[in-house]
C-alpha positions in Angstrom: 2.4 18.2 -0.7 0.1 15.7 1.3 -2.8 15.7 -1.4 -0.8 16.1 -4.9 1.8 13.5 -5.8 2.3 15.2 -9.3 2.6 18.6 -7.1 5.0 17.4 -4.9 6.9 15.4 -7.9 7.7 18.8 -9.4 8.7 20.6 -6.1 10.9 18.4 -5.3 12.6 18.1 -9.0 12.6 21.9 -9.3 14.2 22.6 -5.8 16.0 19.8 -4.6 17.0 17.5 -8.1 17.8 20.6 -10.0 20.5 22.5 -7.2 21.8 24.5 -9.9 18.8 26.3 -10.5 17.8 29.7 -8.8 14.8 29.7 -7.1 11.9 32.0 -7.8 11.0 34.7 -6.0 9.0 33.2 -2.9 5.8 35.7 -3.3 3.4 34.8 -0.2 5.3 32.0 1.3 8.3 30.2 2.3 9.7 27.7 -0.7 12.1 26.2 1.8 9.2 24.9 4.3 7.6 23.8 1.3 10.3 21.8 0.1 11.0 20.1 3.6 7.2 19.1 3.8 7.8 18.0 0.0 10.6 15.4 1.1 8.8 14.6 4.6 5.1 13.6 2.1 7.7 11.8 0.1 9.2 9.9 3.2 5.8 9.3 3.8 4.6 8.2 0.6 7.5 5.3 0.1 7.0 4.1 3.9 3.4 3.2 3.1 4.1 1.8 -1.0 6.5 -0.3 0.8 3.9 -1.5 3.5 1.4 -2.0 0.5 3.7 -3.7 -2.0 4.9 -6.6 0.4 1.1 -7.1 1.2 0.3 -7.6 -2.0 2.9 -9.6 -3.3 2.8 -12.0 -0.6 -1.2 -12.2 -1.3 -0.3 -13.1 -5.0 1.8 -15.6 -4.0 -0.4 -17.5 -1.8 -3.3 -17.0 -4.0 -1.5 -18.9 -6.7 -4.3 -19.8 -8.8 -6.1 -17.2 -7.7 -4.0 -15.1 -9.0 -4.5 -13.9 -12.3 -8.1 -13.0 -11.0 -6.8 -10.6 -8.7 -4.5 -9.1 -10.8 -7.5 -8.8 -13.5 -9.4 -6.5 -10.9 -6.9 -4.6 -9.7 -5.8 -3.6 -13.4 -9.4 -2.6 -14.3 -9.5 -0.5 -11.1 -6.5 0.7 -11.9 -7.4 1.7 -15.4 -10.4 3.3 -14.6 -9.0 7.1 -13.3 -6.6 7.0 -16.3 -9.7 6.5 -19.3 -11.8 9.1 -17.5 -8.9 11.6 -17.6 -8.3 14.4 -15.4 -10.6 16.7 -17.1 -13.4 17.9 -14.4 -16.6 17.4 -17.0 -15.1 15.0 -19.2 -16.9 13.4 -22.5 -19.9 11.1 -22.2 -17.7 8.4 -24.0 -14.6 8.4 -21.3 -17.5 8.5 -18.6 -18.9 5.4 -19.7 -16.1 3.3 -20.4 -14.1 4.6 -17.0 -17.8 3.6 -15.2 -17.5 -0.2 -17.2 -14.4 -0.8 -16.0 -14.4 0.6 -12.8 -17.7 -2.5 -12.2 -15.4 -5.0 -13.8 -12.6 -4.4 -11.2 -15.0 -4.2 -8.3 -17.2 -7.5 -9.9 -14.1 -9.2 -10.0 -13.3 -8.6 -6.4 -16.6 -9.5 -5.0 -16.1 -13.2 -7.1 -12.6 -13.5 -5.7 -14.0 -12.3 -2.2 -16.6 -15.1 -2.0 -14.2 -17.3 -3.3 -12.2 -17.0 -0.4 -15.3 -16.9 2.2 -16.4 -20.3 0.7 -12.9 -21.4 0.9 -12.4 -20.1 4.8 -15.8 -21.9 6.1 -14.5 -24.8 5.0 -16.5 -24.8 1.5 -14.8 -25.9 -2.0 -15.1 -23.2 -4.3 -14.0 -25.1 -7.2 -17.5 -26.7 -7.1 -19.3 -23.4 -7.6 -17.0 -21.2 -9.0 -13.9 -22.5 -10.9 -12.1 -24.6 -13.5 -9.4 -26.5 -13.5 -7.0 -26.5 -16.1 -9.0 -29.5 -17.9 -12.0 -28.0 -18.5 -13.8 -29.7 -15.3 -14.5 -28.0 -11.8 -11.8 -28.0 -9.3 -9.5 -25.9 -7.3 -7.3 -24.4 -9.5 -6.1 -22.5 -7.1 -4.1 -22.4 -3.5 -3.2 -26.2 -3.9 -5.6 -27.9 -2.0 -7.1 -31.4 -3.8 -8.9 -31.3 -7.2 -9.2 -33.2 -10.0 -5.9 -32.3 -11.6 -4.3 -33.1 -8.3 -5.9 -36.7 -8.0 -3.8 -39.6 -7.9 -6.6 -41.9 -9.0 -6.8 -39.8 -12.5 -7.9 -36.9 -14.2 -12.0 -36.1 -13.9 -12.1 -38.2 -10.8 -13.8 -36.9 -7.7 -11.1 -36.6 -5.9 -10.6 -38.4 -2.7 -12.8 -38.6 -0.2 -13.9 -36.5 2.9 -14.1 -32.5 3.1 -13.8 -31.3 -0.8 -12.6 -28.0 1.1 -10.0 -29.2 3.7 -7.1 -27.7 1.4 -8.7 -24.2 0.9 -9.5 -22.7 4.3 -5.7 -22.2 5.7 -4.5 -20.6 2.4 -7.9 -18.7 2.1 -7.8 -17.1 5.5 -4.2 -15.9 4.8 -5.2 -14.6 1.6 -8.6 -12.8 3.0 -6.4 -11.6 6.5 -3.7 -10.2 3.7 -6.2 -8.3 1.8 -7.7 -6.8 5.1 -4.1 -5.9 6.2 -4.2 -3.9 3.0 -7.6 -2.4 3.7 -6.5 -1.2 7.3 -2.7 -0.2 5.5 -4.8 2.6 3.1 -7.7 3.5 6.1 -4.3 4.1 8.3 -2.8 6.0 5.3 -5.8 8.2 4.5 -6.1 8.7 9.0 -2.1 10.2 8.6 -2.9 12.4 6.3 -6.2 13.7 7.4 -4.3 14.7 10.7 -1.7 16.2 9.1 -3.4 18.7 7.3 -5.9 19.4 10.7 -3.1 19.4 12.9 0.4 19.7 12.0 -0.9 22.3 9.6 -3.4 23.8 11.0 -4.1 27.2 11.4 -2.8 27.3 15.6 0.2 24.7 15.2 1.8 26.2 11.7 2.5 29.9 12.5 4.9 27.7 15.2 8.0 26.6 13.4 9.9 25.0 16.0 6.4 22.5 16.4 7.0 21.6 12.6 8.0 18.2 12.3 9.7 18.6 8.8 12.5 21.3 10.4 14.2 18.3 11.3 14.6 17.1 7.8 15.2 13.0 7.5 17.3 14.3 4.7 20.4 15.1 6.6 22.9 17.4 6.0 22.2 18.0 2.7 18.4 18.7 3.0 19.1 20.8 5.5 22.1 22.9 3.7 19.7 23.2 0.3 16.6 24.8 2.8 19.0 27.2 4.5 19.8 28.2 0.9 16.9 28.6 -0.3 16.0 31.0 3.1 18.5 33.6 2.0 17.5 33.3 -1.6 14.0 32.9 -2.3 13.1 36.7 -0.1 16.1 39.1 -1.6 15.9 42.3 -3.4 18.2 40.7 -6.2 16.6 38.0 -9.0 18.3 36.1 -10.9 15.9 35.5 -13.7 16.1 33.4 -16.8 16.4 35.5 -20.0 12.9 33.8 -21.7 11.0 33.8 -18.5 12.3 37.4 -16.3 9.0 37.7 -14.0 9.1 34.1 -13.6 7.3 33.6 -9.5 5.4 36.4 -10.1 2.2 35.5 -11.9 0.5 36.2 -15.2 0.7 39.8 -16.4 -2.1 42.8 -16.2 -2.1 45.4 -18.3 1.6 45.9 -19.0 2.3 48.9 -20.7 5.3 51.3 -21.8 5.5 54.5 -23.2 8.1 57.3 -24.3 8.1 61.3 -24.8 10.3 63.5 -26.1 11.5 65.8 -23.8 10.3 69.3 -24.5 11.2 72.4 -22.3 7.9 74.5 -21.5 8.2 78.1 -23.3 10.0 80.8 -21.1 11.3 77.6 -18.5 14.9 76.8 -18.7 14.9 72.9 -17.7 16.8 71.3 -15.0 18.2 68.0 -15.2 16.2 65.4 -14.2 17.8 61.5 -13.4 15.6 58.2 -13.4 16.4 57.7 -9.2 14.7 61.1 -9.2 11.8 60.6 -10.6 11.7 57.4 -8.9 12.3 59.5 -5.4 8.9 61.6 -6.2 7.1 58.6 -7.1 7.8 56.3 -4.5 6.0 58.6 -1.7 2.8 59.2 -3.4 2.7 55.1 -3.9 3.5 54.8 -0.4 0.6 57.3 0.7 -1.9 54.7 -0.6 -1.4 53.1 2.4 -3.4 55.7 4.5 -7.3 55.5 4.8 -8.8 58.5 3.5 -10.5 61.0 6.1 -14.2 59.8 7.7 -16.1 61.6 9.8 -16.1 58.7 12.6 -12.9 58.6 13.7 -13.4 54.5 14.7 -14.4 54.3 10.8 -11.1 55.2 9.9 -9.5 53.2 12.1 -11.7 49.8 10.8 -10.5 49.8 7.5 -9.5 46.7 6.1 -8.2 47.2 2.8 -5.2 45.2 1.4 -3.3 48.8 0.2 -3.2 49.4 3.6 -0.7 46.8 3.9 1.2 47.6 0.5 5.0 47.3 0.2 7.4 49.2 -2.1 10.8 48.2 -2.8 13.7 48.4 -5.0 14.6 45.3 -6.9 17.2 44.2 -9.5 17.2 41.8 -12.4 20.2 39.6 -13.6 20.5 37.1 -15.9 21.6 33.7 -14.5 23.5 33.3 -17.4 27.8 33.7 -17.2 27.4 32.8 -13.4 30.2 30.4 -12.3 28.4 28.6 -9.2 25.3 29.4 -7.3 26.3 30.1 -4.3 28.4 33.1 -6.5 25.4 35.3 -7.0 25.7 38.8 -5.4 22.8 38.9 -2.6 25.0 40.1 0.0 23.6 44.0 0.6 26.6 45.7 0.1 27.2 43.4 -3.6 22.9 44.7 -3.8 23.6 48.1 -3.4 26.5 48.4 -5.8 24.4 46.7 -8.5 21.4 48.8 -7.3 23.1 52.2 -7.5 24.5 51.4 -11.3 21.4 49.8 -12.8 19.0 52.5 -12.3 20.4 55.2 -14.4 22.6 52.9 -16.9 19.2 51.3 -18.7 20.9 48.3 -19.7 18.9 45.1 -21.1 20.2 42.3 -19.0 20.5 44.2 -15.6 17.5 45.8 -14.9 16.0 48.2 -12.0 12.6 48.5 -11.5 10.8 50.0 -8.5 8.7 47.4 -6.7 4.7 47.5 -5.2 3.5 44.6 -3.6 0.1 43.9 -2.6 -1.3 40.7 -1.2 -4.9 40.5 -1.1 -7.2 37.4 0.3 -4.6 36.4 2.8 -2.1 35.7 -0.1 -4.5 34.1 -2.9 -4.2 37.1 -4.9 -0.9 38.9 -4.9 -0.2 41.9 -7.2 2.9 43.2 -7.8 4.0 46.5 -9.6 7.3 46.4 -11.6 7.8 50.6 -12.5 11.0 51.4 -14.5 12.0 54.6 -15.6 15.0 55.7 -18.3 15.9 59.2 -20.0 17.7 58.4 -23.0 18.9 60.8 -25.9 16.5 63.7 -24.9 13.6 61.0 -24.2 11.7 59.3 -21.6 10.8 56.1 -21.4 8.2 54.5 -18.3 7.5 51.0 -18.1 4.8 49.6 -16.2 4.5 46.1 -15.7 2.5 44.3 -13.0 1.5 40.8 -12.7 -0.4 39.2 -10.9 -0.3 35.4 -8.7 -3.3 33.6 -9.0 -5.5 31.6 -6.3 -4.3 28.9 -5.5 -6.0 25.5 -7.1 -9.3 24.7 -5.1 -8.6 21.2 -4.5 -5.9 22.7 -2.3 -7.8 25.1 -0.2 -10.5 22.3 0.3 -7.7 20.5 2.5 -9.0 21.3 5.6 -12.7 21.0 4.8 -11.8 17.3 2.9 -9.8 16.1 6.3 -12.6 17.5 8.8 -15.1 15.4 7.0 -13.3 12.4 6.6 -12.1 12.2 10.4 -15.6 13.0 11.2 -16.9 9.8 9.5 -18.2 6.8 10.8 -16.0 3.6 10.9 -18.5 2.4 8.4 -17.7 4.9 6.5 -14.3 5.0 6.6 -13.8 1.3 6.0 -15.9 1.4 2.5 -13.7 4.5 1.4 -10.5 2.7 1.9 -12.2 -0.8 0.8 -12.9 1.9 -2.2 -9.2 2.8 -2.1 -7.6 -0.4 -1.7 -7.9 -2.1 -5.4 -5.6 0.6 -6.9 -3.4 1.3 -3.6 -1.2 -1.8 -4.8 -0.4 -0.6 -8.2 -0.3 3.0 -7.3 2.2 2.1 -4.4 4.4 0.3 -7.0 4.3 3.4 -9.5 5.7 5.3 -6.6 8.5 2.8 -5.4 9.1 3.4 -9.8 8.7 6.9 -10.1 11.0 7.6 -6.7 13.9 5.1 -7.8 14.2 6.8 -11.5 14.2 10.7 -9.6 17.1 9.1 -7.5 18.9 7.7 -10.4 18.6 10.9 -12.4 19.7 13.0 -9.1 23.0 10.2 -9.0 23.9 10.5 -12.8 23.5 13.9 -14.0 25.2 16.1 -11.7 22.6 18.9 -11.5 24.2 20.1 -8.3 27.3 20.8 -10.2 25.9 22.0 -13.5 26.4 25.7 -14.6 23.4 27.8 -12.7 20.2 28.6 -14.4 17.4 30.7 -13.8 14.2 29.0 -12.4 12.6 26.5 -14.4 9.2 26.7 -12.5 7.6 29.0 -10.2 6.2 26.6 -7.0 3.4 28.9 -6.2 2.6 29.8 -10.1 2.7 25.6 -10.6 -0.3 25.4 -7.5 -2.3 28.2 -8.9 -5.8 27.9 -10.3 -6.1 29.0 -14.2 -8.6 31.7 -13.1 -10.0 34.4 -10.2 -13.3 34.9 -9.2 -15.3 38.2 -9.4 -14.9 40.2 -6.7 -10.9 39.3 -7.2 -11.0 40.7 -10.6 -12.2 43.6 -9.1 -9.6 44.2 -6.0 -7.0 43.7 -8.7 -8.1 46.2 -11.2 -8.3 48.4 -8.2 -5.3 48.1 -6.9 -3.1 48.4 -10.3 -5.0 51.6 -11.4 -4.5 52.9 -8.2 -0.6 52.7 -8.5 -0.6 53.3 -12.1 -2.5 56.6 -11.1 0.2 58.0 -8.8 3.0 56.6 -10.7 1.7 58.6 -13.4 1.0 61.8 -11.0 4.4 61.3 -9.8 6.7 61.6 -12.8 4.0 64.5 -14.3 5.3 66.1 -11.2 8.2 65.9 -11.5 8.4 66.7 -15.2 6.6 70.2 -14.5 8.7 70.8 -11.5 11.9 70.6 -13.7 10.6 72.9 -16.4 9.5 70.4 -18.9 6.2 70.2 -20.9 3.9 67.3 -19.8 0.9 67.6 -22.3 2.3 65.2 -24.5 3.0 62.7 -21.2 -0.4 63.3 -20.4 -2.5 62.5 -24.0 0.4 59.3 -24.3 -0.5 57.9 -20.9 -4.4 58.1 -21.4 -4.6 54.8 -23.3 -3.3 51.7 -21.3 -3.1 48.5 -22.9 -4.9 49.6 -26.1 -8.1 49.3 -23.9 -8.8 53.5 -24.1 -8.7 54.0 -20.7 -7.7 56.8 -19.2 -5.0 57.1 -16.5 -6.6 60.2 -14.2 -3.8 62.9 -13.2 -4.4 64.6 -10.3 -5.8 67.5 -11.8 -7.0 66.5 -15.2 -9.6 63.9 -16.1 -10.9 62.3 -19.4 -12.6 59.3 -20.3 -12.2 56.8 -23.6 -14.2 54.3 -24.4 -13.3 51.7 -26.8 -10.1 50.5 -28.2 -7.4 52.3 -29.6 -9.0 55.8 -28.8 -7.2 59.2 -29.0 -8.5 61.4 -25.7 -7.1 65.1 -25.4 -6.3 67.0 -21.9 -6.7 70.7 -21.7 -4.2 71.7 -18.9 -5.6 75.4 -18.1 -2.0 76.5 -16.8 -0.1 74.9 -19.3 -2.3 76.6 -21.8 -1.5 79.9 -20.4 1.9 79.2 -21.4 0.7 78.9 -24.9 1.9 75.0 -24.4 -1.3 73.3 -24.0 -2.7 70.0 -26.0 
């Protein structure tokens, strides 16, 4: 919120402009404290742009001549960022041209800086540095006497005395402005480095009650939208939108679905078999991932760190956000859950949905898995869908915070006072693109009653929006891990229960081998095969099933 103003922009429009959407599921964190340091950055944000913008303005205005060359440096400095592009290795040419006009703006501050240092000693810097509007040197610039100016005519000398008497009280306000402005951006960048290694550090965050945004500057309101968002963002019950359902959830991993017909074994008289039973013989052998297996050292077993360990299974519902009168009308209550619950997992309808839900969160939260399992028998036929996806880490730039404010507040003053001298050309235009940018949000959050607009499902996941595009290696690895080893016993569990109700489960078996076209096959607990390749055909012998003259 502190580091990203296009971050925070989105936050804020997605949870606190648009009040008619739903949230999305809060996977790893707490949407509501991120929307309260959202509005407190914001706060924040305008406090200083005001600071800056009055500096500035009242610098142009005593600069008067001055003028258009410090508006011509501050636009090349400002211009530089946008021709490079936000591209981490972009092309030679943007390089170049951002690195030519990033020396114009700094070129034309060091000629208006010595301007002004002549001009405060008590120098003219007409005679070494300026025109006047006739061609010939003179002031051109706070007032003070030149040529122009000169009663006794144009391309005179001027009268007599100091040629610089007029400049060095304007001059010294103009240089004592632009250091005002330099301190304004060092006292800025100070802030925020101490936010991120104190307010949110790793001792002072876990505190709530220590968190300075819980008492929202936003007022009743504020406060009302993060209490919403508490009892929304955790509950068993999402309301999704219908083109985006997994919407908070990440990008999928090896979603697949299959369906059997269901074929008594020879001699067996079936029983019946419902989907909240075969859910009721899965859900336990999921659960036992949770348990280390057997060592021999008994203070091995008790050292092990793996993320399943801390695996959490669920029930959850989908509905569509669509035909809902009001927000606040949306069935989260647990009694209003448990009717909706109890209906949608045999009924197998499109827009409510039950799935059974596995959640893993692996590298403190960077990498969250979650398992969506959904069962059906329909018409004599089983269908299992498996669908998990996956959060990302989030973007580097972010998890650098700490490391970024520890070194900055661990700088010299020299250094420090460069970086915001650095800083300080394009803190007066950024600062007025903020003022902008905040003004239009408020306008739009006045005119186009999105708090009283039909709900919607989430337009934007806040996690998914911070995520990076990518994981690293040993990430790809826990989280192929983890989803094979709950596609395993979800698999184990409804063969299970298929053969304990009398039905055949070679066919299950040879259909569940290939996952996501990729030829691999998902183990059983007794049978093993291997396929290599895409799009391979594998066969499983079952020696019992076989003996029942119903082997494959």
């Amino acid at each position: 919120m502190y580091l990203d103003p296009g971050y925070r922009d989105a936050v804020l429009d997605e949870l606190r402009v648009h009040k008619e959407r739903f949230p999305a599921p809060s996977v790893g964190f707490d949407a509501a404290r991120v929307l309260l340091h959202a509005a407190r950055a914001r706060r924040l944000e305008i406090g200083w742009a005001c600071a800056l913008v009055v500096l500035w303005l009242v610098a142009l205005l005593f600069a008067k001549g001055l003028s258009p060359l410090l508006l011509w440096g501050t636009v090349w400095q400002a211009l530089a960022p946008w021709i490079r592009g936000q591209d981490a290795h972009p092309p030679m040419a943007r390089r170049v041209l951002a690195f030519i006009a990033r020396w114009i703006g700094r070129l034309s501050y060091v000629y208006l800086g010595a301007a002004l240092a002549i001009g405060v000693v008590g120098g003219s810097p007409a005679d070494t540095l300026f025109l006047n509007g006739d061609g010939q040197m003179g002031v051109g610039g706070f007032g003070g006497p030149g040529p122009g100016d000169n009663p006794a005519g144009a391309g005179s000398p001027g009268p007599p005395g100091d040629p610089g008497a007029g400049w060095q009280a304007p001059a010294a306000l103009v240089l004592f402005l632009f250091l005002l402005i330099v301190g304004a951006v060092a006292a800025r960048e100070r802030q925020a480095a101490r936010v991120v290694t104190g307010e949110l550090s790793r001792r002072r965050f876990p505190v709530l009650g220590t968190d300075p945004a819980e008492r929202p500057a936003g007022g009743v309101r504020l406060g009302s939208l993060r209490d919403r968002l508490r009892a929304e963002q955790h509950v068993p019950l999402s309301m999704y939108r219908s083109d985006e359902p997994f919407s908070g959830y990440g990008k999928p991993f090896d979603v697949w679905s299959l369906s059997i017909e269901l074929r008594p074994r020879e001699g067996v008289t079936p029983t019946h078999v419902d989907n909240a039973e075969m859910l009721r013989r899965v859900r336990p052998l999921v659960e036992a991932l949770r348990v280390p297996s057997p060592r021999t050292d008994q203070r091995a077993s008790q050292a092990v760190r793996d993320r399943l360990r801390e695996l959490v299974v669920d029930e959850c519902v989908f509905l569509p956000a669509d035909g809902m009168p009001r927000r606040d009308a949306a069935p989260y209550a647990a009694a209003d859950f448990e009717a909706h619950r109890a209906a949608a997992v045999e009924e197998g309808g499109e827009g409510r949905r039950h799935f059974l839900r596995v959640r893993v969160g692996g590298w403190h939260e960077e990498v969250v898995v979650t398992v969506f399992v959904r069962v059906h028998t329909q018409g004599g036929m089983l269908m299992v869908e498996f669908a998990p996806h996956v959060l990302l880490p989030v973007r580097l730039h972010f998890r650098e915070a700490d490391r970024r404010a520890h070194r900055y507040l661990r700088r010299n003053v020299v250094g420090k006072a460069v970086l915001a001298l650095g800083k300080s050309a394009t803190a007066p235009p950024a600062a007025l693109y903020a003022l902008g940018h905040a003004a239009v949000r408020s306008w739009h959050r006045l005119v186009h009653g999105y708090a009283h607009g039909l709900p919607e499902g989430p337009g934007l996941s806040v996690r998914e929006l911070g995520s990076e595009s990518g994981m690293s290696r040993f990430q790809e690895m826990d989280v192929s891990r983890y989803v094979k080893s709950i596609q395993d016993r979800v698999a184990d569990g409804v063969r299970a229960t298929l053969r304990d109700a009398g039905y055949a489960t070679g066919e299950f078996e040879q259909r569940i081998i290939q996952v996501s076209g990729h030829g691999v096959y998902v183990e059983s607990a007794r049978n093993s095969a291997v396929g290599i390749g895409d799009n391979n055909n594998v066969s499983v012998n079952d020696e019992r099933e076989a003996g029942r003259g119903q082997g494959s």
